[in-house]
C-alpha positions in Angstrom: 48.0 52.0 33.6 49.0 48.2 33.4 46.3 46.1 31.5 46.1 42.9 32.7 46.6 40.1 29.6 43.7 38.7 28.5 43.7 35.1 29.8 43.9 32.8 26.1 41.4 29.9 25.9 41.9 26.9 24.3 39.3 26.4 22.0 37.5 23.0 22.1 37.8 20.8 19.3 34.2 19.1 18.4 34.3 15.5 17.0 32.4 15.1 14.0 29.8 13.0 14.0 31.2 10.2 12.1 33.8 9.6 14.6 32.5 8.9 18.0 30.0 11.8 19.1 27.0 9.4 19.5 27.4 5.9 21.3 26.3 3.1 19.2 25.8 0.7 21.6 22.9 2.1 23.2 19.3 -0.1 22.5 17.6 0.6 19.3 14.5 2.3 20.5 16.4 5.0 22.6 18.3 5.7 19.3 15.5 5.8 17.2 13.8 8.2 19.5 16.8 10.1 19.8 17.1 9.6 24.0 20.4 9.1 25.9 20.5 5.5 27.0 22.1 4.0 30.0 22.8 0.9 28.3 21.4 -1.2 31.4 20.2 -4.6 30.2 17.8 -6.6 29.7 15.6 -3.5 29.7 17.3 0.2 29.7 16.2 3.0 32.5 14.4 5.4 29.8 12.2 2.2 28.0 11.5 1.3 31.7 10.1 5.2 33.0 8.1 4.8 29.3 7.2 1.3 29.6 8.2 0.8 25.7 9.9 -2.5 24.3 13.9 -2.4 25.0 15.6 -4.0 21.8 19.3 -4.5 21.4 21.1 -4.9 18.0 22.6 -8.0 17.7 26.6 -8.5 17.5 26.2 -8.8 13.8 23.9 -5.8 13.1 26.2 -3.4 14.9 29.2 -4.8 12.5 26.9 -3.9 9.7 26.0 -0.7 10.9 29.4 0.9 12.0 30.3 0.2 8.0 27.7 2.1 6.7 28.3 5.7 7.9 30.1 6.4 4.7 27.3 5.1 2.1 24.7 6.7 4.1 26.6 10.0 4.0 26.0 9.5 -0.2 22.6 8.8 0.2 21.7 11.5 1.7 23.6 13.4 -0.4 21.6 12.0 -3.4 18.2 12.4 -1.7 18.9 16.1 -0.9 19.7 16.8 -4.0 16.7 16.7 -6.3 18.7 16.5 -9.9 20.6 13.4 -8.4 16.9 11.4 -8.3 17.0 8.9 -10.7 13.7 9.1 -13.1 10.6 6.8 -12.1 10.2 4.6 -14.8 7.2 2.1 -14.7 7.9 -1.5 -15.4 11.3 -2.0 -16.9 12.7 -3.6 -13.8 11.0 -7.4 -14.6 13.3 -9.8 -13.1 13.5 -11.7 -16.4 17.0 -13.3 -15.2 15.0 -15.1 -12.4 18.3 -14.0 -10.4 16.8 -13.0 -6.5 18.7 -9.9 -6.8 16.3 -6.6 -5.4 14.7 -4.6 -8.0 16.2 -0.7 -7.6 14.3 1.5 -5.2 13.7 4.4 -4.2 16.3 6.5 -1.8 15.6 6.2 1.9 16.6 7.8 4.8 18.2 6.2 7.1 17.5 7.3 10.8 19.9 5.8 12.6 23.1 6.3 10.6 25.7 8.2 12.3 25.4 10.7 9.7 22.0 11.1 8.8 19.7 13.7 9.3 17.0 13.9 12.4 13.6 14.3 11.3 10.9 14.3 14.2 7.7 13.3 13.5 5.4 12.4 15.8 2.4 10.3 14.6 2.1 7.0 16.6 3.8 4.2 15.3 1.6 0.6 15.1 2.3 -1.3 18.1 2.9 -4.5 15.9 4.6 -2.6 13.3 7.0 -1.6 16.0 7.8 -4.8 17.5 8.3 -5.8 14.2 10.6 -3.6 13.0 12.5 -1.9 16.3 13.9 1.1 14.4 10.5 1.8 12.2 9.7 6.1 12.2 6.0 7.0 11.8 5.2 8.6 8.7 5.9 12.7 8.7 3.9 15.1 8.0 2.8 15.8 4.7 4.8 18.9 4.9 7.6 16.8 5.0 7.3 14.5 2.1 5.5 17.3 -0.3 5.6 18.9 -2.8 9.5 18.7 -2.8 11.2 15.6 -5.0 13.5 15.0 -3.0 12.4 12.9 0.0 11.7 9.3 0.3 10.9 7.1 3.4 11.8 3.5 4.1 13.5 1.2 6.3 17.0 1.6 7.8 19.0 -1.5 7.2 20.1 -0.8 10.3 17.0 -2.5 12.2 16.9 -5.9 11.2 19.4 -7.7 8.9 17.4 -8.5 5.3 17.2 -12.5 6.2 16.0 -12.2 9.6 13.7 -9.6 8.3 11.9 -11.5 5.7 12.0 -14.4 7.8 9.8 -12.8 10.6 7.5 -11.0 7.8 6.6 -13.6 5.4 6.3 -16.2 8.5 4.1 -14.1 10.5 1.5 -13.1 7.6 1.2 -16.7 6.7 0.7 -17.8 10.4 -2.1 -15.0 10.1 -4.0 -16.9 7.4 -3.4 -20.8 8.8 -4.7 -19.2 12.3 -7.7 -17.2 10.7 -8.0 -20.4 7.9 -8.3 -23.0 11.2 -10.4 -20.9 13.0 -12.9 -21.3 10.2 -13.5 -24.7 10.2 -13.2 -27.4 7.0 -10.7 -29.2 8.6 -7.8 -27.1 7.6 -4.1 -27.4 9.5 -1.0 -26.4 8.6 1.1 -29.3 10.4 4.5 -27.9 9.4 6.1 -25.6 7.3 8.4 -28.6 6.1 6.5 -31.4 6.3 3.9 -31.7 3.9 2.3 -34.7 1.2 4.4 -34.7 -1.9 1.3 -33.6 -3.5 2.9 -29.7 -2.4 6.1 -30.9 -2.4 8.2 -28.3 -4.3 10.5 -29.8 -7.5 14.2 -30.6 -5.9 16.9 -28.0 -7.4 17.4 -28.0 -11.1 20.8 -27.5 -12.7 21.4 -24.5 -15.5 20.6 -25.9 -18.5 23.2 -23.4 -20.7 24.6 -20.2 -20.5 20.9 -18.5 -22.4 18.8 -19.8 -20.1 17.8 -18.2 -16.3 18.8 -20.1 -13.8 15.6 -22.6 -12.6 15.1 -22.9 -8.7 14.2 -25.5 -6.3 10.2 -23.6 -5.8 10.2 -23.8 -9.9 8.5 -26.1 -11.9 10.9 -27.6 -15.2 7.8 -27.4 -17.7 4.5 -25.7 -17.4 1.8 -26.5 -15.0 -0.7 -28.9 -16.6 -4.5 -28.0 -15.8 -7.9 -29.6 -16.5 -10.8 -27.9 -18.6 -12.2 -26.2 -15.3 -8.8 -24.9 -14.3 -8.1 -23.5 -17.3 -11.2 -21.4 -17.4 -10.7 -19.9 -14.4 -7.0 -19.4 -15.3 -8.5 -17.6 -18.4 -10.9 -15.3 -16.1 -8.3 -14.1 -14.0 -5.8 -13.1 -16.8 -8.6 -11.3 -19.3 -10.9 -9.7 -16.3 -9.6 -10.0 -12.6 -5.9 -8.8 -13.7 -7.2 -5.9 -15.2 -8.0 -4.5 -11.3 -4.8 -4.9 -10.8 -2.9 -3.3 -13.7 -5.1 0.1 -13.2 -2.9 2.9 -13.7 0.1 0.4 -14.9 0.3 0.7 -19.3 2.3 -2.7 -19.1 -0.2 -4.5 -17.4 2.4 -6.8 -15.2 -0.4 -9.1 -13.8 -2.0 -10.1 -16.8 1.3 -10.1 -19.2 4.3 -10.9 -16.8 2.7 -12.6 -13.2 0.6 -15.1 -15.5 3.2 -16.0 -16.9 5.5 -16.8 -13.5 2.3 -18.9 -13.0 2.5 -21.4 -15.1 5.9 -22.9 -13.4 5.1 -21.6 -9.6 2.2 -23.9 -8.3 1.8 -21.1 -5.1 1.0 -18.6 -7.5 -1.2 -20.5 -9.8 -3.1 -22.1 -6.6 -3.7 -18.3 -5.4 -4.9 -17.2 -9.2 -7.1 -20.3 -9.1 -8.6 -19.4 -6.2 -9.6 -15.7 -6.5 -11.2 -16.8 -9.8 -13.1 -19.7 -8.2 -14.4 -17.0 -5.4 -15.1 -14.7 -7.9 -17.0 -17.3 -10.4 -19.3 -18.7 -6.7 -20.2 -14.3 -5.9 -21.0 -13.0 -9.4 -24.3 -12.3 -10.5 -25.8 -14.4 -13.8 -25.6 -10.7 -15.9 -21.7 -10.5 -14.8 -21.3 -13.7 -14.8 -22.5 -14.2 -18.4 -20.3 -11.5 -19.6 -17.0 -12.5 -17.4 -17.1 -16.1 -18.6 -15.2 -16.9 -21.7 -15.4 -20.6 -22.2 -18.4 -22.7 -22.3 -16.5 -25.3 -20.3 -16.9 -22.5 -17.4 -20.6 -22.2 -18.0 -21.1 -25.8 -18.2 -19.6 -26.9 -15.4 -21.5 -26.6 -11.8 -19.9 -24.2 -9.7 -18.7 -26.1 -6.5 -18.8 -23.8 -3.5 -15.7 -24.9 -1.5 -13.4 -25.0 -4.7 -12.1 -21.8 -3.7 -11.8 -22.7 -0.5 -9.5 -25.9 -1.3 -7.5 -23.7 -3.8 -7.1 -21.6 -0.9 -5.8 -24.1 1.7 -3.3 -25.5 -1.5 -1.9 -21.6 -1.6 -1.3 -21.9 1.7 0.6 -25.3 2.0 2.6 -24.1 -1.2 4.1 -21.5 0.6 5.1 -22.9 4.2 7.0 -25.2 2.1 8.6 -22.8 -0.4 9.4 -20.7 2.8 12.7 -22.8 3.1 14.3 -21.5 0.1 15.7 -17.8 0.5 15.2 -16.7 -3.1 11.1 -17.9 -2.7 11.5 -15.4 0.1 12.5 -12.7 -2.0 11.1 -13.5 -5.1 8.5 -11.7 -7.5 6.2 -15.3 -7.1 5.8 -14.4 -3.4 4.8 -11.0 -3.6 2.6 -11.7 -6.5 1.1 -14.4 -4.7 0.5 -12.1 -1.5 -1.2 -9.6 -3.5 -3.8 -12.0 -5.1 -4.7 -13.6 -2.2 -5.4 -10.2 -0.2 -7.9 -9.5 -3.5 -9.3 -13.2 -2.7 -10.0 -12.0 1.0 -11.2 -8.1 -0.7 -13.9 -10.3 -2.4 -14.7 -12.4 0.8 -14.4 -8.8 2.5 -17.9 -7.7 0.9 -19.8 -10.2 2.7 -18.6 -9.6 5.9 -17.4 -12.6 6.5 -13.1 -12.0 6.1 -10.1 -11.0 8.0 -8.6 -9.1 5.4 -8.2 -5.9 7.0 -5.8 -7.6 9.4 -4.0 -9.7 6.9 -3.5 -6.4 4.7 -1.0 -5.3 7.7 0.8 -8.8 6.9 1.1 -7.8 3.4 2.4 -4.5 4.6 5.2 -6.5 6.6 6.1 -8.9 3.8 6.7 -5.4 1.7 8.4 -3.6 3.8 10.8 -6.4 4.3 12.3 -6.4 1.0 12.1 -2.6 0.9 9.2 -2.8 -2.1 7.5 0.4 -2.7 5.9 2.4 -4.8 8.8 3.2 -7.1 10.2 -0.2 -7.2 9.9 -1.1 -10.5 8.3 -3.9 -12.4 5.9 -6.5 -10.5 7.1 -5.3 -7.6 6.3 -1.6 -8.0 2.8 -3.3 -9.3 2.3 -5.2 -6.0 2.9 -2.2 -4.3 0.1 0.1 -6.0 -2.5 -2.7 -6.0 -1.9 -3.2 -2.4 -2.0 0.2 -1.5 -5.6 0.9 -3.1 -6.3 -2.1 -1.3 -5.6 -0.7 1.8 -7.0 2.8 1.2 -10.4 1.5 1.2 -9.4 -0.7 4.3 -8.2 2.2 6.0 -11.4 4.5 5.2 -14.2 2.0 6.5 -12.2 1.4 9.5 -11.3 5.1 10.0 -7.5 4.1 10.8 -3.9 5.8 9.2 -3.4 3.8 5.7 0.0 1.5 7.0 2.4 2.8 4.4 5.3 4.9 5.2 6.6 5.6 1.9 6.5 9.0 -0.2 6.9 9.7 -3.6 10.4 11.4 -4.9 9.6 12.4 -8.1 8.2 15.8 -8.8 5.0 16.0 -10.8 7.0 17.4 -13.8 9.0 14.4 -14.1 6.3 12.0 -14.7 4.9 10.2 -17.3 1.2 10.6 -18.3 0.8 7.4 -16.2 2.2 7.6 -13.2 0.6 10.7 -13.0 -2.5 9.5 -12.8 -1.1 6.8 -10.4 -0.2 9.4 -8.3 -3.7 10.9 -7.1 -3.6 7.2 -5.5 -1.1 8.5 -3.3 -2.6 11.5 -2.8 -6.2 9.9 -1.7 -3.9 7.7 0.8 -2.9 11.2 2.7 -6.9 12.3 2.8 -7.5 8.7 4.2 -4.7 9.5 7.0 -5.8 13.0 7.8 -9.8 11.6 8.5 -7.7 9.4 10.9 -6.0 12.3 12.7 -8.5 13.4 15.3 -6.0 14.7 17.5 -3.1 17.5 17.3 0.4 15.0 16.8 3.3 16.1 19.4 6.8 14.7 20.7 6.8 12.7 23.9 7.7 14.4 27.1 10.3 13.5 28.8 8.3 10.8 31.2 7.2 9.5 28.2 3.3 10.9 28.2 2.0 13.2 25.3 1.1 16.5 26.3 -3.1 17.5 26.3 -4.1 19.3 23.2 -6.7 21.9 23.4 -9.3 22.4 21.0 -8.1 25.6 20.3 -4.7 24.2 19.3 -6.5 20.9 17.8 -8.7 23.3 14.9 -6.1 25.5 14.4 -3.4 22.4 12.9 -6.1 20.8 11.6 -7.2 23.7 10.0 -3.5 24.4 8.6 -2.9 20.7 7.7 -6.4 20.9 5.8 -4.9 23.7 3.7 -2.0 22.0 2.7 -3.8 19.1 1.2 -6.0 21.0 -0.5 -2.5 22.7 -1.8 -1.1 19.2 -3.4 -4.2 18.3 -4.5 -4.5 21.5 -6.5 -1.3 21.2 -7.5 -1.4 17.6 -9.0 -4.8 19.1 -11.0 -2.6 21.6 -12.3 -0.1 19.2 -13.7 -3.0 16.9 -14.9 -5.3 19.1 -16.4 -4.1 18.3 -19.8 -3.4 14.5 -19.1 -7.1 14.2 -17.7 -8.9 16.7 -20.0 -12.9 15.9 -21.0 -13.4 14.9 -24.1 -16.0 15.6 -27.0 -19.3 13.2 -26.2 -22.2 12.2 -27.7 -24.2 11.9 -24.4 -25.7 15.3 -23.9 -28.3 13.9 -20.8 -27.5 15.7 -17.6 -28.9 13.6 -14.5 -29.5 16.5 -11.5 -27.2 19.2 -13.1 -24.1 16.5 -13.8 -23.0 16.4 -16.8 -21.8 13.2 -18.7 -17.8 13.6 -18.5 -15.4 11.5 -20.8 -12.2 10.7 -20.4 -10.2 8.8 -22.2 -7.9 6.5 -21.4 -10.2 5.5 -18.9 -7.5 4.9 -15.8 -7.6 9.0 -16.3 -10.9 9.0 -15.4 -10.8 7.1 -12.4 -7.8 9.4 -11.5 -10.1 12.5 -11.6 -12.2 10.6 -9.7 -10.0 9.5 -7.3 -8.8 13.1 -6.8 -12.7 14.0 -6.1 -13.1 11.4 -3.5 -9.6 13.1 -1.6 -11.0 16.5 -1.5 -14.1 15.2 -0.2 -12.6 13.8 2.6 -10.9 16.7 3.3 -13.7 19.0 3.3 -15.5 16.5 5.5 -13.1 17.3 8.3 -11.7 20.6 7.8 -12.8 22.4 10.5 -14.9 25.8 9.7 -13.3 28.9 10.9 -13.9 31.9 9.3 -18.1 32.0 8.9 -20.4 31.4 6.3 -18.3 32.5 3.2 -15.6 29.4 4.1 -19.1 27.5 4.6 -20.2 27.7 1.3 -16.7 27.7 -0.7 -16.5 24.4 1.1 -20.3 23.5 -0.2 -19.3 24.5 -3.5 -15.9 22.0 -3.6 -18.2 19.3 -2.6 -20.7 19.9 -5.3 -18.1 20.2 -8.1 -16.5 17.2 -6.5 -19.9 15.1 -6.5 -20.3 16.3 -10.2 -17.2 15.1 -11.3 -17.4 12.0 -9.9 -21.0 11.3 -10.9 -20.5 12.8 -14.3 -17.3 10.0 -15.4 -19.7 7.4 -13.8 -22.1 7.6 -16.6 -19.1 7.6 -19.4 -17.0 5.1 -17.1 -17.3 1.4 -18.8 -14.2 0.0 -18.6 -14.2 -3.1 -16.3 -11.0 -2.8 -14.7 -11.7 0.6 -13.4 -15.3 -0.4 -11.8 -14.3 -1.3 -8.2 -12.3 1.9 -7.6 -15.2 4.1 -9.1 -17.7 2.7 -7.2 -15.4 3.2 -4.0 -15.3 7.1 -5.0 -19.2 7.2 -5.6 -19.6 6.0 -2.1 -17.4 8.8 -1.2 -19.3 11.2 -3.4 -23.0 9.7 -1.8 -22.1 10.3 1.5 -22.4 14.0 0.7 -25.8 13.8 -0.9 -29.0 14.3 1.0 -31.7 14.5 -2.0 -33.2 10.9 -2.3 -33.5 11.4 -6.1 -29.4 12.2 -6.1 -29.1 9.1 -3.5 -30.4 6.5 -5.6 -29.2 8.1 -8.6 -25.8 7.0 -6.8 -27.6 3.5 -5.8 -28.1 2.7 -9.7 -24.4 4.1 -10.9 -22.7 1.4 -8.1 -25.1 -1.2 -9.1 -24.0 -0.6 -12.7 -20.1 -1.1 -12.0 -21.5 -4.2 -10.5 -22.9 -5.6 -13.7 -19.6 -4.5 -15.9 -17.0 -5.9 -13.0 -19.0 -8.9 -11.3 -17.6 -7.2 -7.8 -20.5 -7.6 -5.0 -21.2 -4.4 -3.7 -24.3 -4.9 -2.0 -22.7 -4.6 1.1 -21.4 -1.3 0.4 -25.3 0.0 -0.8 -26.2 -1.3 2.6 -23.3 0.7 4.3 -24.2 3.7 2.2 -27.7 3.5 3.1 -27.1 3.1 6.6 -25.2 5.9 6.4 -28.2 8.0 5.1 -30.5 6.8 7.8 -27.6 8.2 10.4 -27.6 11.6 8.4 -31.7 11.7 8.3 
């Protein structure tokens, strides 16, 4: 019998990716969300079904962008592979040079190169955040990021050119202040970001002077800042006590040693630092203030209640003028001035009477612009951490997802004692977002809607995401056991059954702490599913945590570590329902009170109210 010859088929050739598979001249947010766009203008078919905000890459972006399949192609390859990630080291990227070159960060992936990888996540992205930045991912899932080294999160370049970037960033945050600053009264305006008196006139451009000395810009003064008697005490305050909140965790102490020192030619900066200290001086008590005061010209002097205030207002003027100059936008000065005024607002934040939640996202913005994270380097890796505690707390009392996008890349054996300890930071950060999480994340549907979660569904990925944060945190004690050990004390008075714990230095301490406070929160909303035995292992985390906590309180006297401990016993007291234990707690936050001069009464009166909700 004939057979019939079997018919040949010309096998398809697929194009690589690199070379023309995926249109790049569809708009960013149907890219970023990995949708086919019709390319219809002004606003494309699938941003219309989904009602979402339709932005094109400019001409010059999409130049940029076609050029940068090849580098991104290395990236990757150097993220994936976790012996490729350079070491963290903290604080030896200072920009000494004064050159407005970026400090080295951290690899990022970059979601809309041709060849990068698709990772879906599915948390909601800020509305702002996303106008801001059109091709901004939410943050994935902790699974994602951790345990493995090898990941790190930022910005693609491939959004918004670095310029226009920073532009929109720094501009919007400081129209966030001059609007909120207006709003307040004292006759405050910011006419013009050009036009102001020559009293904040910034120095015209200076020439090198030789070949050994850093290049001096236009925003720089030629010779230190001169400052009366009552200037220079408050100078003094912030550099020997309010700097020392900031450099928690950092052994090189960058504010106090390095951003004091930018000061005294950057009148922004110096403005800011004079201010904070001026708020501070006007909201201590006289035991704190007593002991934070370390010139009689400071004790002498009458405190003048709107000083702050018109410190404030010069910050402000400083900076809508510096604003012209492209390396002020980048600079270390800017961020460090950023960074001090959000503490300035933190301290007005106690009373109630401050929009420094909202101008914490405006930090966030200025940040992400010049890609500065948490592995930055230098200042700017120092800005970063300070912020982010910052906005931890922020994120806890408003019961929100903490703004940050960014994970850590190095794996716990890798790390210095230090940065170890600056890690449970992190780590507290993810806590904060999971309290935010109420419902199960998903992927849009194809009209654009998410799909409805049952409770079912809901406990059982909270249940499972739960676990896995109990996981890292285990897993960072495990690497910081020996780091974070108890030492040998004299103090043998136990206060309800918890002992006096010392550590030493005493940044380890608030680490444990800090690690205490996450697994509190996590307990807090875990959701029991398997009786009374999960019921009382969870119990029994929550005591141990308490213990801890309460237990480095009594040893705890450093001043710099005071606000972040007392944060992590109002953590710890919202699990305590014996009175006795309860104002036990009372008298341990009104103690970091008296070492820090931070007012905290606000906080007693949220903790209590929180009591009287549980009673």
């Amino acid at each position: 019998m004939n057979e019939t010859p079997a018919k040949v088929v010309k096998k398809r050739i697929r194009k690589p990716r690199g070379r023309g598979l995926r249109a790049r001249t569809g708009c960013l947010t149907c890219r970023t969300r990995h949708r086919k766009c019709d390319e219809t203008k002004p606003r494309c078919g699938q941003c219309t079904l989904a009602d979402r905000e339709c932005v094109y890459a400019t001409p010059d972006s999409q130049s940029q962008s076609t050029g940068s399949s090849a580098s991104s192609a290395a990236r990757i390859h150097n993220i994936v592979s976790p012996t490729l990630c350079p070491p963290q080291v903290n604080g030896q990227h200072h920009d000494h040079g004064r050159k407005p070159s970026h400090a080295p960060v951290a690899p990022t992936l970059d979601y809309n190169a041709t060849a990068g990888p698709s990772l879906e996540t599915h948390n909601i992205v800020d509305p702002e955040l996303a106008a801001l930045y059109p091709g901004t991912r939410p943050q994935p899932a902790v699974s994602d990021i951790f345990p493995a080294p090898s990941l790190g999160y930022g910005q693609s370049p491939e959004t918004l050119t670095p310029d226009a970037s920073t532009d929109h960033a720094t501009t919007r945050w400081l129209d966030l202040l001059a609007t909120d600053a207006a709003q307040a009264g004292n006759g405050f305006s910011l006419e013009s970001h050009h036009t102001l008196s020559s009293a904040y006139e910034v120095s015209p451009p200076a020439p090198l002077l030789s070949s050994q000395h850093p290049e001096r810009y236009a925003w720089q003064e030629d010779r230190d800042l001169e400052l009366s008697a009552r200037e220079a005490a408050l100078f003094r305050t912030f550099t020997e006590r309010i700097a020392s909140w900031l450099d928690l965790f950092d052994p090189h102490k960058p504010f106090s040693n390095y951003a004091t020192r930018l000061a005294t030619r950057n009148l922004g900066l110096m403005k800011a630092i004079l201010a904070l200290s001026a708020r501070y001086s006007t909201l201590t008590t006289p035991i704190s203030n007593a002991i934070a005061d370390t010139s009689t010209a400071t004790e002498s002097t009458p405190i003048d209640p709107n000083e702050a205030i018109q410190f404030y207002y010069e910050t402000l003027h400083y900076v809508s003028t510096a604003l012209q100059y492209n390396t002020y936008k980048h600079s270390e000065e800017l961020l460090a001035t950023a960074i001090v005024i959000s503490t300035y607002e933190m301290l007005d934040a106690s009373n109630h009477n401050s929009n420094w939640q909202r101008h914490l996202k405006g930090v966030f913005w200025i940040q992400r612009s010049q890609d500065v994270n948490g592995s930055s380097g230098g200042l700017r890796q120092a800005v970063w951490w300070a912020w982010l505690r910052q906005d931890v707390w922020a994120a806890f009392r408003e019961r929100r997802r903490c703004f940050s996008f960014w994970g850590p890349v190095v794996d716990y054996a890798d790390l210095p004692p230090d940065d170890l300890a600056l890690r449970a930071v992190y780590l507290l950060s993810q806590a904060v977002n999971y309290c935010a999480e109420s419902r199960l994340p998903r992927p849009d549907t194809k009209n654009g809607n998410s799909e409805v979660d049952t409770d079912a569904e809901v406990t059982r990925w909270r249940s499972e995401r739960g676990a896995e944060l109990m996981d890292m945190l285990e897993c960072w004690r495990s690497f910081a056991s020996n780091v974070c050990k108890a030492l040998p004390t004299e103090n043998r008075r136990s206060v309800h059954g918890w002992t006096p714990i010392w550590v030493h230095p005493p940044a380890f301490a608030v680490a444990m702490q800090v690690y205490s406070f996450a697994k509190i929160l996590v307990c807090l909303h875990r959701p029991v599913t398997s009786g009374f035995a999960e019921f009382r292992k969870i119990q029994k985390t929550l005591d141990d945590s308490i213990a801890t906590i309460c237990g480095i309180a009594m040893e705890l006297t450093d001043p710099g570590c005071q606000i972040i401990s007392a944060q992590c016993l109002f953590g710890a007291g919202l699990c305590v329902q014996d009175e006795a234990k309860q104002e036990t707690i009372v008298s341990f936050i009104r103690a970091c009170e008296t070492r820090t001069g931070w007012p905290m009464a606000t906080m007693l009166e949220d903790l209590r109210m929180e009591w009287r909700k549980a009673a």
